[in-house]
C-alpha positions as CSV (number, residue, x, y, z in Angstrom):
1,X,0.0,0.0,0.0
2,X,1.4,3.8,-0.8
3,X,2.5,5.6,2.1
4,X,0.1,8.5,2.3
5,X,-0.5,10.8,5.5
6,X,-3.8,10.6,7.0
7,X,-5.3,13.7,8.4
8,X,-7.8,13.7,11.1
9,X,-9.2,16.9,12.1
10,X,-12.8,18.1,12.6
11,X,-11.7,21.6,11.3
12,X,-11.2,21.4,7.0
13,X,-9.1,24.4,7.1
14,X,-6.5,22.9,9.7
15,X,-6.7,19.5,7.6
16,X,-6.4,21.4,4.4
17,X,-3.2,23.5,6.1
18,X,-1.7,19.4,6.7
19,X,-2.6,18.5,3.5
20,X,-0.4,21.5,2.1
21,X,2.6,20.6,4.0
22,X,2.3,16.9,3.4
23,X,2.3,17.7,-0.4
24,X,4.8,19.8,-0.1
25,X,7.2,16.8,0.7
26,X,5.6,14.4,-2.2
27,X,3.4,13.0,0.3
28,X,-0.9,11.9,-0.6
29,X,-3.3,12.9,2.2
30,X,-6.8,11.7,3.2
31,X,-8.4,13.9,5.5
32,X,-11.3,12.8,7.7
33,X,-13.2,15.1,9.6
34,X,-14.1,12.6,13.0
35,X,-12.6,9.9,14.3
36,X,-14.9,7.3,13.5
37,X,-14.8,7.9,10.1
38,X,-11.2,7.1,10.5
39,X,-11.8,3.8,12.3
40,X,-14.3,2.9,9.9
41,X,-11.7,2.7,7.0
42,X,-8.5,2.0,8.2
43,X,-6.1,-1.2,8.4
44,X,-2.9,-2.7,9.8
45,X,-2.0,-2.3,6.1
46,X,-1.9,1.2,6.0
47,X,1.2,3.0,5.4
48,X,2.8,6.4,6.1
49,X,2.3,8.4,9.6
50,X,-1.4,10.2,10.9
51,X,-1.2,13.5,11.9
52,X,-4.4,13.6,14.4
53,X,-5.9,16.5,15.7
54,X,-5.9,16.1,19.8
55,X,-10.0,17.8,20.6
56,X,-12.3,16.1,18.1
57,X,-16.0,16.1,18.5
58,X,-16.7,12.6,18.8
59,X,-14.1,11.5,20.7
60,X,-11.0,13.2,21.8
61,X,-7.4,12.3,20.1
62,X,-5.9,10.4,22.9
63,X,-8.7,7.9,23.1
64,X,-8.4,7.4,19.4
65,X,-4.8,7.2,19.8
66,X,-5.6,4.0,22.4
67,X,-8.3,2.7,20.0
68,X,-5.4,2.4,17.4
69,X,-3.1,0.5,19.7
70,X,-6.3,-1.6,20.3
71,X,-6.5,-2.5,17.1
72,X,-2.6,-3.0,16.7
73,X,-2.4,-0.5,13.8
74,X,0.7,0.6,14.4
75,X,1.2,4.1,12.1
76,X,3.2,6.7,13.9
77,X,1.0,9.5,15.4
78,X,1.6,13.0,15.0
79,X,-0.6,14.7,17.9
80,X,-1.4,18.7,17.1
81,X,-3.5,20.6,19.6
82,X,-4.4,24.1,20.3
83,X,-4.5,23.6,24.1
84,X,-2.1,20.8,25.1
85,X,-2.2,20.0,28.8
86,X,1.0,18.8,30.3
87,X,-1.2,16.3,31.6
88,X,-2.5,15.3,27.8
89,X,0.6,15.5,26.4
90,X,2.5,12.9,28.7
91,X,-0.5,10.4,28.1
92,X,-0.2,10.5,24.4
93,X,3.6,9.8,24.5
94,X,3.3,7.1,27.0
95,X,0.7,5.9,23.9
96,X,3.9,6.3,22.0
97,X,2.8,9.3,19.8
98,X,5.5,10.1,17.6
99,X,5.9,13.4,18.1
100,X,3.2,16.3,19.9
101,X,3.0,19.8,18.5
102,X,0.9,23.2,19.5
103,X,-1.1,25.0,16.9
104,X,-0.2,26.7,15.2
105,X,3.1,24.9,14.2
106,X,5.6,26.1,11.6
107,X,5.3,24.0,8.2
108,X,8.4,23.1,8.0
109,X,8.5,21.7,11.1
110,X,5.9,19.9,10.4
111,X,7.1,18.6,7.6
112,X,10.2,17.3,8.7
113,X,8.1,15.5,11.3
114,X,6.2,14.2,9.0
115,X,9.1,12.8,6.9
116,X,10.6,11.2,9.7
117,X,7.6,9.6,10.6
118,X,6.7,8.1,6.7
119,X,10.7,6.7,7.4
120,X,10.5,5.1,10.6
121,X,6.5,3.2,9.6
122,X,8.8,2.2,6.3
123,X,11.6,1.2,8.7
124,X,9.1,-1.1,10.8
125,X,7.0,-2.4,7.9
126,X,10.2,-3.8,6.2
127,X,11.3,-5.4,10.0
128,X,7.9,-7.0,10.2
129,X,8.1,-8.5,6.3
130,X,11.5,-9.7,7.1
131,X,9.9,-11.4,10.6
132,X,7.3,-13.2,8.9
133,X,9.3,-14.3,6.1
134,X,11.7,-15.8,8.7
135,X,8.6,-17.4,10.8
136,X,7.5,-18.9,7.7
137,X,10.9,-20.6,6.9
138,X,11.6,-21.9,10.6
139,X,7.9,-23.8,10.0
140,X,9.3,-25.5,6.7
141,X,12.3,-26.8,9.0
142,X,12.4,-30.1,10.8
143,X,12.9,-30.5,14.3
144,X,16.8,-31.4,13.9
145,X,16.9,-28.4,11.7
146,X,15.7,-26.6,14.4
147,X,18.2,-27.7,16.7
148,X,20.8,-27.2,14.4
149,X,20.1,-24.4,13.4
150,X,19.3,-22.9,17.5
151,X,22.8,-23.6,18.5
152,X,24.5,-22.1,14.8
153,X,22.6,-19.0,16.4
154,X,23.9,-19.3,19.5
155,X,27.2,-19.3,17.9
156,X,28.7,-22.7,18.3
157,X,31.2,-24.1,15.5
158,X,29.8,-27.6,13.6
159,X,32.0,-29.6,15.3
160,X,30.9,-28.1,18.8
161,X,27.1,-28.9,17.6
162,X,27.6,-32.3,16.3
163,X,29.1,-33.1,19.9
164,X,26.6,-31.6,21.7
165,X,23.8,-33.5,19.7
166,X,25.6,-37.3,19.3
167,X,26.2,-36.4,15.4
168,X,28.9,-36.8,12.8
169,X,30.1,-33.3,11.5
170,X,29.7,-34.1,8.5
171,X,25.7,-34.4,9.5
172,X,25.7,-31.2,11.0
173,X,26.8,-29.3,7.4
174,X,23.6,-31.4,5.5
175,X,21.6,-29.9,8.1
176,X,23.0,-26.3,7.7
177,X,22.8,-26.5,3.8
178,X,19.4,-27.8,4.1
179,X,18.7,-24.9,6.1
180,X,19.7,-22.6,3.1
181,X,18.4,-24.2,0.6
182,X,15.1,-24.4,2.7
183,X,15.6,-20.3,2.7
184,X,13.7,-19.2,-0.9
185,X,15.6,-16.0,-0.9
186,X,18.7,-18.6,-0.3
187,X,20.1,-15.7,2.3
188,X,23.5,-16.6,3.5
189,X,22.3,-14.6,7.2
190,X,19.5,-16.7,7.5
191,X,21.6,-19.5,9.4
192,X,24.3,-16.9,10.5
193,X,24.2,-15.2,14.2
194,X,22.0,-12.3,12.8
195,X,19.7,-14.4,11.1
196,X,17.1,-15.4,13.3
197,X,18.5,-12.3,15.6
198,X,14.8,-11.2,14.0
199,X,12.8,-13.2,16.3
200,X,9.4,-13.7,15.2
201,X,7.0,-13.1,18.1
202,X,9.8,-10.5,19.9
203,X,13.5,-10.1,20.4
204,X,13.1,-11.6,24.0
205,X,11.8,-15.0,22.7
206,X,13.8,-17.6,21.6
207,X,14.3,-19.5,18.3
208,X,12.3,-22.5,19.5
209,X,9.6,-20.3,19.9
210,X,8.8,-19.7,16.3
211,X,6.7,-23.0,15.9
């Protein structure tokens, strides 16, 4: 899906003031004048960075902003308000707004904001591809593979691994080359330390805990 910035304002000259900026730095904008019409369109597929406006009618910015997390949609949120409270303000970063700005704010602050923001959602969507491409290899493994292929990670030498599991080295490089050629991208990190250094479900779990 095109990166795009989505708007959300209940005041059409504010949103047409984002709009401007967003262009001005290549960027599409949807604009959406209440925050249900907002959650009644978007996905987890959607790309680029929502600049949301804190005081909306039907429902203020911050419990959008925890609707969103709800939902695990994930865009970065740029939080504008006339009247931020300190109180507001700390709320929506601990809801891990991206960034919080007072109207009026300078465009080209803005827009650098805005650009940062489009980079770090592209920065996290290509992490996430990368973690479910690796979760879908590790299923395709078997469970020697897997062991094999834990303790390669954990940075042990063949002939360490085939002693640790009662095999011949010679096993032990049919398992790794099986474990490349099992890799349809055939990436040479995939059985290296920094290949699985991905982890699928979070960088706390380990490898066993693809399956």
């Amino acid at each position: 899906m095109v990166e795009q910035v989505y708007i959300i304002d209940d005041d059409p000259v504010a949103s047409a003031f984002v709009a401007k900026v967003a262009s001005r730095g290549g960027f599409a904008s949807t604009c959406y004048l209440s925050a249900n019409q907002f959650l009644a369109e978007v996905h987890p597929d959607f790309r680029g960075c929502i600049v949301l406006d804190l005081c909306l009618e039907d429902m203020d910015g911050l419990a959008l902003q925890a609707e969103l997390l709800k939902r695990n949609i994930t865009l970065p949120v740029i939080i504008l308000s006339a009247k931020a409270e300190v109180s507001s303000a700390v709320q929506a970063m601990k809801q891990k707004a991206f960034d919080l700005f007072e109207k009026p704010v300078e465009p080209e602050i803005l827009l650098q904001s805005i650009q940062r923001a489009i980079a770090h959602d592209a920065s996290e969507w290509a992490y996430l591809k990368e973690k479910n491409r690796i979760r879908e290899h590790f299923q395709t493994l078997s469970e020697r593979e897997r062991q094999v292929l834990e303790l390669v990670v954990s940075g042990l030498a063949n002939k360490q691994i085939a002693g640790k599991l009662g095999l011949s080295e010679k096993t032990i490089e049919v398992h790794r080359g099986n474990v490349m050629r099992k890799d349809e991208r055939g990436q040479s990190g995939i059985s290296g330390p920094g290949g699985f250094a991905l982890r699928c479900e979070g960088a706390d779990k380990p490898i066993n805990e693809f399956s």
